[in-house]
N, C-alpha and C positions, 0 to 999 in steps of 0.2 A: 504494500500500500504506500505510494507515492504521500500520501496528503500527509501531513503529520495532526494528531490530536492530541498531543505533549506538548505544552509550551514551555519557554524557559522560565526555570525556578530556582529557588535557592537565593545566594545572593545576599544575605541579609545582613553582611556587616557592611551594606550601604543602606540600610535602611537608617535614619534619625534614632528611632525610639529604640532598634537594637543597640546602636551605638551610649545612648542616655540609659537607656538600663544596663548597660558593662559598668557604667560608671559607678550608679545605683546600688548594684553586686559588690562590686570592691570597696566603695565606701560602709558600706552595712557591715562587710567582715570585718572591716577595721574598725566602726566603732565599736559592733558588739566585743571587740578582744581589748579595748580601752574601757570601757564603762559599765560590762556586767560582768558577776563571775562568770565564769568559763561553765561551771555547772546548773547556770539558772536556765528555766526551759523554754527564757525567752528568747536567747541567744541561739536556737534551733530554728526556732519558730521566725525569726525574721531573716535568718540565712536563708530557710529555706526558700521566703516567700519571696526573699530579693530572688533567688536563684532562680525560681518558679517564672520570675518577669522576664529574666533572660531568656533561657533554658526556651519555654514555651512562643517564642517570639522564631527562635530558632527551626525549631520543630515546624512551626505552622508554615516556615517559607519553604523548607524542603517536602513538606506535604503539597507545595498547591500546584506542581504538577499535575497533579492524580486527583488532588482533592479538594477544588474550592472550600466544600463545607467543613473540611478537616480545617483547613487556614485558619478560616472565621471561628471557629469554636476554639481553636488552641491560642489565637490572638486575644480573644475575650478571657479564655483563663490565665493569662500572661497579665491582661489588663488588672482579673481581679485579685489577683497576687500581690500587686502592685496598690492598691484598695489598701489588703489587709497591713501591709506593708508600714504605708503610710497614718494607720491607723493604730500602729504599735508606734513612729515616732512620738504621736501627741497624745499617745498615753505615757509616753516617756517623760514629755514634757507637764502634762498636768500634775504628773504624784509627784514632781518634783517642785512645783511651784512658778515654772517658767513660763512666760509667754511666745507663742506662736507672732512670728513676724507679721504684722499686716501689708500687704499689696504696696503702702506706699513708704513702706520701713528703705529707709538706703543702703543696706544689704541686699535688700530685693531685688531693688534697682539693678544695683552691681552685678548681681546672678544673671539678670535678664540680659546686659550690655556681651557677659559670658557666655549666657547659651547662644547667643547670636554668632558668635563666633566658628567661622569657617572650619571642621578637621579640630573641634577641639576633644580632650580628652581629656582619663582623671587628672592631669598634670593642671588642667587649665582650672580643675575648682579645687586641688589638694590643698591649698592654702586654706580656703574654709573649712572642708568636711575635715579636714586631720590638725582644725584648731585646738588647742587645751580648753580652750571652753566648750563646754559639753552644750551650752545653748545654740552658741556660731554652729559647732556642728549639725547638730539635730534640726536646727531651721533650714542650713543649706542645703542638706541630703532632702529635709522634706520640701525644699523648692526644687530641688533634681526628679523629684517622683514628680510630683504635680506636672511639669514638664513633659516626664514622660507618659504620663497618664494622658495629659492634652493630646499627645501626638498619636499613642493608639487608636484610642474616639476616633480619629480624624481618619485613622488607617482603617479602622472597621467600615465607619461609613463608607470609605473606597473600596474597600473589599464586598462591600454589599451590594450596593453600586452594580460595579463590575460583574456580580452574580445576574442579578437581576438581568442585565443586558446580555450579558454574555451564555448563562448557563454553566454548566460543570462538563465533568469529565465525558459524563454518557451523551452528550448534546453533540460534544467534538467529535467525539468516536462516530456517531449517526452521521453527522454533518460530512467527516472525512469517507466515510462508506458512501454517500449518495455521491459526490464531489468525483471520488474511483468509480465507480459505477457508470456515472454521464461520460469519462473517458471514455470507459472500454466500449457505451455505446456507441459515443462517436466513433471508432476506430474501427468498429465494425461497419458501419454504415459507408463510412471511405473505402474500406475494403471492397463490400458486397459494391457500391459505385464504380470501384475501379475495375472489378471482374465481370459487371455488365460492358462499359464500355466498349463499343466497335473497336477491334483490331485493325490494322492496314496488312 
């Protein structure tokens, strides 16, 4: 079969939100080995769900060869990983008495002038997430989530999108079978034309 119903996939360490979740990942290992003991079972619990936000960002772009609806479902658990994630920093920050940064805090600001930045990476926000203040940290890591939480949403609706219009895997498959098929008719109907033909 000539037509191909495999498109290209994979790919994902150009995606934005894989790249801001690597970031997410490393900063979470590093704070949780600064600021809980090593045996609290919070310290599990938020590796794993950083990991869970990479990890499954990963998974869903080497599935949408095959799988639109694999993508979208492993995108969304990547996203809500990322949720619970974000929801153990500011439970960090409330038993502790700290205030979560507001929108127009100039820390914010600063993160935002950062994420803007072309090719950045942990080196571009280590300054904050690996401050000795556990507040600078825990704000900046949870403005890295929010970040990359914006940019999933944004990738789901695209990926929904694109289902919608496009269809899945058994659509391509049908779609490249009819596509083969009109060939081979045509190439029969030139044939049986050219064996009608008058000879000289």
């Amino acid at each position: 079969m000539s037509e191909k119903f495999i498109p290209p996939h994979g790919g994902y360490q150009k995606l934005l939100s894989y790249q801001k979740a690597e970031i997410v990942y490393d900063a979470s290992v590093r704070f949780c080995e600064r600021f809980f003991n090593k045996r609290d079972r919070t310290v599990d619990q938020m590796v794993q769900a950083a990991r869970s936000g990479k990890q499954n960002i990963i998974e869903g772009s080497m599935a949408s060869g095959t799988s639109k609806e694999t993508e979208i479902k492993l995108t969304n658990v990547a996203r809500a990983s990322l949720e619970e994630l974000l929801a153990d920093y500011r439970d960090f920050l409330r038993l502790r008495g700290i205030a979560e940064w507001p929108k127009d805090h100039p820390f914010v600001k600063r993160l935002q002038t950062l994420n803007r930045q072309v090719d950045a990476t942990y080196e571009t926000f280590k300054k904050a997430v690996e401050h000795p203040d556990p507040a600078i940290c825990a704000n900046a890591i949870i403005g890295m989530i929010k970040v990359t939480n914006y940019l999933l949403d944004r990738q789901l609706r695209k990926l929904e999108e694109d289902f919608v219009k496009e269809g899945g895997l058994r659509e391509r498959m049908t779609q490249a079978r009819l596509t083969e098929r009109g060939k081979q008719n045509r190439g029969r109907l030139r044939d049986e034309k050219d064996n009608n033909d008058p000879k000289d």
